[in-house]
FIBA-903257 format. One record per residue (C-alpha): residue number from 1; x, y, z. Coordinates in steps of 0.001 Angstrom, whole numbers, plus 500000, padded with zeros to 6 digits. Layout:
<rokes>
num  u  v  w
NUM  X  Y  Z
...
</rokes>
This chain:
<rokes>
num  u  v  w
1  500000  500000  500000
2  501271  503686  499237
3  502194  505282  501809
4  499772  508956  502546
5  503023  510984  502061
6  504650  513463  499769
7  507966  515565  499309
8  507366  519161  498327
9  510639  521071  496904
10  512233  523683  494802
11  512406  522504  491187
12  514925  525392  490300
13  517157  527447  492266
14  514786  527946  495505
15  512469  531134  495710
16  509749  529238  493406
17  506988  529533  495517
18  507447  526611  498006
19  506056  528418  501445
20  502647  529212  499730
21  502388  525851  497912
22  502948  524063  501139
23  500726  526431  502972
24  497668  525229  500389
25  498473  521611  500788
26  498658  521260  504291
27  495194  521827  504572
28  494821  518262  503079
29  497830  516702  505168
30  497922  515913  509364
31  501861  516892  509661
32  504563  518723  507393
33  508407  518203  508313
34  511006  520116  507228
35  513807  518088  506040
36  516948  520698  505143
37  518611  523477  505324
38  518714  526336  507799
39  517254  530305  508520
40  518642  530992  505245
41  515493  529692  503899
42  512569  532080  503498
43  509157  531303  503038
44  506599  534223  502627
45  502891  532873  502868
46  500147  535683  502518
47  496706  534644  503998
48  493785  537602  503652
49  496774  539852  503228
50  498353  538945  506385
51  502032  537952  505471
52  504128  535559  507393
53  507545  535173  506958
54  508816  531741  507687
55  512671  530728  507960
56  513017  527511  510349
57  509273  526838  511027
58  507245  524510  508313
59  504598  526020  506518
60  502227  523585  508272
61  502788  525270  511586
62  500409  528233  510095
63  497180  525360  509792
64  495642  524812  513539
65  495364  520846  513357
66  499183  520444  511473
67  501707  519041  513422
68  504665  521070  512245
69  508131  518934  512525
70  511687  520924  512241
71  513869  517048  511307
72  517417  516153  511908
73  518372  517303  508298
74  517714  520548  509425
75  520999  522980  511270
76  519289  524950  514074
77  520011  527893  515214
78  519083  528657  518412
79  518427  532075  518711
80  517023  532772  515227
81  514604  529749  516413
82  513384  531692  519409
83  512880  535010  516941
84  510608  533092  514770
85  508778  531240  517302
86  508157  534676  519534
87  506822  536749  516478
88  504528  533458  515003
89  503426  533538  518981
90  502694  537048  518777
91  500697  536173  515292
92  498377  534154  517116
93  500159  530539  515785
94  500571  527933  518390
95  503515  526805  518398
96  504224  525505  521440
97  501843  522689  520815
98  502067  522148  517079
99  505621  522397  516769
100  508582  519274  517642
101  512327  520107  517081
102  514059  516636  516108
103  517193  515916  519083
104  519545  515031  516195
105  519628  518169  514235
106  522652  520003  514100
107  523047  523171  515994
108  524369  526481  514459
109  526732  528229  517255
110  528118  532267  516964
111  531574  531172  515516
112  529776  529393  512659
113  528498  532658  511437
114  531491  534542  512244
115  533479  532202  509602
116  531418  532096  506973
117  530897  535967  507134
118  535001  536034  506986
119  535391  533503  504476
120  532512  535186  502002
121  534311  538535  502123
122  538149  537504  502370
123  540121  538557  499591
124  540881  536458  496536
125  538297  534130  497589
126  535325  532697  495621
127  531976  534011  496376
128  529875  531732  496564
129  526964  534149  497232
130  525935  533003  500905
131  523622  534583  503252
132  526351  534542  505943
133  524167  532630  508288
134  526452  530051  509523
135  525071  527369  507504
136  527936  526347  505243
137  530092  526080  508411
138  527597  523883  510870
139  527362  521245  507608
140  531206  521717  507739
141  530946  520639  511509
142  528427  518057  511231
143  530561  516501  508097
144  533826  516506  509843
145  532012  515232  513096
146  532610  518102  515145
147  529189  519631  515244
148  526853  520030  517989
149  523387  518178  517968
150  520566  519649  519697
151  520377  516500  522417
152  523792  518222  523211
153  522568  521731  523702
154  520681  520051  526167
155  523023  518849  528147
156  524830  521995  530137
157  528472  520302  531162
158  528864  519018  527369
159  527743  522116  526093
160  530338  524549  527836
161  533317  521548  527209
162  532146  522254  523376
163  532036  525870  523152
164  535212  526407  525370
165  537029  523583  522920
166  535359  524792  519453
167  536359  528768  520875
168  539975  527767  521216
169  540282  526515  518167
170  537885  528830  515961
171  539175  531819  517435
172  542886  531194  516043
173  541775  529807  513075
174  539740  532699  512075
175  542342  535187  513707
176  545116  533606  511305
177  543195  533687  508192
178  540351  536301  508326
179  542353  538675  510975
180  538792  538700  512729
181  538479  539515  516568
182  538227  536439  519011
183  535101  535416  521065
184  534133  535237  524324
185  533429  531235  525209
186  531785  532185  528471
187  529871  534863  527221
188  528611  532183  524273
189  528000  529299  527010
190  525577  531604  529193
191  523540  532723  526236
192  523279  529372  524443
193  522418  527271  527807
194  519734  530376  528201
195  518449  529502  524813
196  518692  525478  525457
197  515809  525629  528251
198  513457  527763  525888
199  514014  525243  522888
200  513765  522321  525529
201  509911  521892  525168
202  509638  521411  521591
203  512598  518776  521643
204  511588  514977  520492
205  512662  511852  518751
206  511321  512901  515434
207  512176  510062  513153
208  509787  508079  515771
209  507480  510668  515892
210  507034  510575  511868
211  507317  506861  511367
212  504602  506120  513988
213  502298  508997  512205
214  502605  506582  509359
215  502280  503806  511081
216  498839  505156  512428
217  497692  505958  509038
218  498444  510100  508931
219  499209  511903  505917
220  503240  513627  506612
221  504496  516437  503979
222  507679  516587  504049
223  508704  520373  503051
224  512305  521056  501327
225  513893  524167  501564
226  515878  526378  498499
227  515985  524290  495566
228  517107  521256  493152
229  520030  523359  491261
230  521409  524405  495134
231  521772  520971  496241
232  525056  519754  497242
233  525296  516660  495088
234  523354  517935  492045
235  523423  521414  492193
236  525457  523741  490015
237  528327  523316  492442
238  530031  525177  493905
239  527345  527715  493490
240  524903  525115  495984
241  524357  525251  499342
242  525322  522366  502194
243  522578  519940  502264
244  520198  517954  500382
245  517663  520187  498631
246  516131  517043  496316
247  514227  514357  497573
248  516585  512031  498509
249  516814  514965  501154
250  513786  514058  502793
251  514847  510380  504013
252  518073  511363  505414
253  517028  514390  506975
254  514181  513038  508613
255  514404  509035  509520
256  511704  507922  507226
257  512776  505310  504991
258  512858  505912  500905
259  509930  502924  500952
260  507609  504733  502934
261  507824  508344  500526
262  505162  508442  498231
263  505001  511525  495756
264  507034  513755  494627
265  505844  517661  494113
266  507959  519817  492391
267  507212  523727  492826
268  508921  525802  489385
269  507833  529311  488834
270  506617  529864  484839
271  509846  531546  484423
272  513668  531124  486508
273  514725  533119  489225
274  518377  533067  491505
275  520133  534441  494137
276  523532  535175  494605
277  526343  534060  492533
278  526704  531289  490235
279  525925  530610  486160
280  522405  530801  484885
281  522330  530171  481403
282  518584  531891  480641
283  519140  535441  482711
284  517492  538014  480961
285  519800  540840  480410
286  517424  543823  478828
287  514582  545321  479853
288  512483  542432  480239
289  513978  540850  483206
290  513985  544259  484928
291  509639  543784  484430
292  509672  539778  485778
293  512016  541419  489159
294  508786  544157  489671
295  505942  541999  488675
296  507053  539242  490932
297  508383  541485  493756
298  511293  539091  493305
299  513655  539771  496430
300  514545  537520  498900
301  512010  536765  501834
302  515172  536490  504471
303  517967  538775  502833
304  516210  541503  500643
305  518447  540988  498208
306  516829  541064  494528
307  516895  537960  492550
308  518256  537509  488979
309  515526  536512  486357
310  515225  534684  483663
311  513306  533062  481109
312  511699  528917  481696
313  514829  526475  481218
314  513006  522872  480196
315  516108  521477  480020
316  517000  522616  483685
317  513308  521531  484745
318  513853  517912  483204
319  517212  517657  484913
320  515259  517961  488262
321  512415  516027  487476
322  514697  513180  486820
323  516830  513656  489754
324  513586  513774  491922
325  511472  511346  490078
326  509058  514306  489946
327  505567  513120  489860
328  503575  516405  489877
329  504585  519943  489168
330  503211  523069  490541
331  503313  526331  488479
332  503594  529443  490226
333  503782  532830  488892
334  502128  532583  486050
335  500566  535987  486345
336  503655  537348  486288
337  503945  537109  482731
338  500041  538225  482192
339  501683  541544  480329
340  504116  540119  477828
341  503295  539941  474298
342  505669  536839  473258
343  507621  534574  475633
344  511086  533049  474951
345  511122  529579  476536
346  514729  527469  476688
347  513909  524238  474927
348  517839  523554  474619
349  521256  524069  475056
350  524128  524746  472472
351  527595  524043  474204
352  531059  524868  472059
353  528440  524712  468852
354  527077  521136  469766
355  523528  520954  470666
356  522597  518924  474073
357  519758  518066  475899
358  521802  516915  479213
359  522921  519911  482269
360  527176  519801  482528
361  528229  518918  485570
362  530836  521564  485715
363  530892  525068  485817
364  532727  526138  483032
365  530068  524084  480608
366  527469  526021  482317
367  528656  529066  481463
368  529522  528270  477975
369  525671  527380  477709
370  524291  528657  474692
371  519972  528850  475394
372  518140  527644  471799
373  514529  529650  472167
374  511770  529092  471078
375  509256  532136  471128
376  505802  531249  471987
377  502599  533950  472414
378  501559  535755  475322
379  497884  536050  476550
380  498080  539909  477441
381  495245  539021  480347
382  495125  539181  483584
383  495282  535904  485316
384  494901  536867  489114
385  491334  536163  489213
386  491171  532878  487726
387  490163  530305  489868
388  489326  527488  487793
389  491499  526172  484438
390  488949  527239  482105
391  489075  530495  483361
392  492969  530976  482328
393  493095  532678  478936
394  493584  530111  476197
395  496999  530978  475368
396  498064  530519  479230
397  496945  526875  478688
398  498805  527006  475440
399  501745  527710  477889
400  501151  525470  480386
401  500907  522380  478291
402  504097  523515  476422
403  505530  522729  479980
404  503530  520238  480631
405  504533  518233  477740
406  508481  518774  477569
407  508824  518699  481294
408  508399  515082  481827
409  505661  515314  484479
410  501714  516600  484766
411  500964  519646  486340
412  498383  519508  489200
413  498701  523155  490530
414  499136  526934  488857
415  499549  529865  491643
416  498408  532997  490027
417  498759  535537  493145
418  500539  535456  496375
419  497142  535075  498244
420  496660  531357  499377
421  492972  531576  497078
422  494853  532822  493664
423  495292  528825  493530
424  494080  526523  490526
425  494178  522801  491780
426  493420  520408  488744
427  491043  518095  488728
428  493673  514959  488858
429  495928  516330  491365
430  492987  516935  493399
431  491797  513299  493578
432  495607  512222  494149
433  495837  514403  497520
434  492234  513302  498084
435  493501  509754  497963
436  496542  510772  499891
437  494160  512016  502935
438  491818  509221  502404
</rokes>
């Protein structure tokens, strides 16, 4: 029997949408968990105009009768934790009874941040176009076996051991290379073992907690964080972040075995957005992408920082379909484009004057990436309003089974607002999640 759960992640470069996709869905699911990343992940969800700004929390959290699950995959930082949880408090959310924190996640301490900010602006180094969080660093950590888990945070004589031992050695390490000032380690022990007893009542065994949901017949979302072309493996490295961003993510960073996932959702916006550094072989260069950046109000949820744009990469989108086994795809954005009167989509890629279907694997083939177009007709209507598929103009469906057919899986899903109603669920997709919930 299939098991009642699905993955939900970025199908690009992160940004596509996820946090008001997940939002929708979770009406029709009994717990989301978060399976990556860090507080470098932003999800904005607008419900009746009321925005929330997500970074650590799942979407879920923000539905009364989801159990919201924060899994091992996941590097924690304490304090930005607390933020998030005090201002969704002050939003009305409960979160001290909807929310679990899983004991094995890895926990993001003051010196992580303090090195990646170094590294990220120390001469003759490659940006990598970080948010300067401390994430790259705790994965370093957790890698090397060196990191601190959250059961440890708990625990008040292995916690100040750790910081006083990490402090000696961070401290000359980051005073040799990066010339940076050193840190206090008693200073960091008081405010961390502070922060340990208000994160202590939302601490669990969350790879129990899920697989027993299961087990009990509950529908479990498991929500990914940034995107397919950011993860570590098959990402455009080094331009990625540190963990697993694809679905594979979701069984390692949670406990629940590959057997028990059921399907995948893919969220892609109807064009291609990224932040930070790193090739991106259909960035629009004129005019044009200048409209997508104020039409979608495309800057980042957690940084500010505006995103590059560019035009729908089907070769790109295949890539992660096939790396995710994509099942459904979700379309958001779509009124974005309502103005445009043509709309170049990337339907391949010429590299050194050879024509290829397949994404390089190394950065200097990415950048030699020469986009073949083709050029297909814009509908010049608004789509906000739409609320059904047969009330999208008939050249928007044109679009949308372009996709559909050269993306190697069905849409179920087309967001045409930031407003959790500007949502269009297909008639299929519907009776899959019904099934799902069943």
């Amino acid at each position: 029997m299939r098991a009642k759960t699905a993955i939900i992640l970025g199908a690009q470069w992160g940004d596509e949408g996820k946090g008001k996709i997940v939002d929708v869905l979770s009406g029709s699911f009994d717990v989301v968990a978060r399976y990556a990343g860090g507080h470098n992940a932003g999800h904005t969800v607008i419900i009746g105009g009321k925005k929330f700004i997500l970074q650590l929390v799942p979407c879920g959290v923000l539905r009364p009768d989801c159990q919201a699950v924060i899994g091992n995959g996941v590097v924690l930082d304490p304090m930005a934790f607390l933020k998030e949880i005090n201002k969704l408090r002050d939003l009305g959310v409960d979160v001290d009874t909807q929310l679990k924190v899983s004991n094995r996640a890895q926990v993001i301490l003051e010196y992580h941040r303090m090195i990646e900010l170094a590294a990220e602006s120390a001469p003759g180094r490659q940006k990598i176009g970080t948010t300067s969080r401390g994430i790259g660093p705790a994965y370093e950590d957790k890698s090397a076996r060196n990191g601190l888990r959250v059961v440890d945070l708990l625990n008040k004589d292995l916690l100040k051991t750790h910081i006083e031992n990490a402090c000696r050695e961070k401290n000359t390490i980051a005073q040799a290379l990066f010339g940076t000032h050193p840190l206090d380690p008693a200073k960091m022990y008081d405010d961390y073992a502070a922060a340990a007893e208000q994160l202590r009542p939302f601490v669990t065994d969350t790879a129990s907690l899920l697989n027993r949901a299961i087990d009990e017949g509950k529908s479990v979302m498991f929500e990914g964080a940034q995107g397919t072309m950011l993860d570590i493996d098959h990402g455009t490295y080094p331009f990625v972040t540190s963990s697993s961003a694809t679905a594979g993510g979701a069984t390692t960073g949670t406990g629940v075995g590959p057997t028990r996932m059921g399907t995948v959702i893919a969220v892609t916006k109807a064009y291609v957005t990224r932040v930070g550094e790193g090739p991106f072989p259909t960035e629009i260069h004129d005019d044009a992408g200048a409209v997508l950046q104020r039409r979608g109000a495309e800057f980042g949820a957690v940084t500010g920082r505006p995103r590059r744009c560019g035009w729908l990469d089907l070769p790109l989108l295949r890539y992660s379909n096939m790396i995710n086994g994509t099942e459904w795809l979700v379309v958001t954005k779509l009124d974005v484009l309502d103005e445009l009167a043509t709309i170049p989509v990337c339907v391949g890629y010429e590299i050194d004057g050879k024509r290829t279907d397949t994404m390089p694997a190394d950065v200097r083939g990415l950048e030699s990436i020469k986009p073949i177009y083709t050029m297909l007709q814009g509908w010049q209507q608004s789509t906000e309003q739409a609320r059904s598929y047969d009330d999208l103009p008939q050249l928007a469906k044109d679009y949308l089974y372009f996709l559909e057919q050269e993306s190697n899986a069905r849409i179920g899903m087309i967001s045409t607002g930031p407003d959790r109603d500007q949502t269009i669920e297909l008639p299929a997709f519907r009776t899959a999640l019904r099934t799902l919930h069943a």
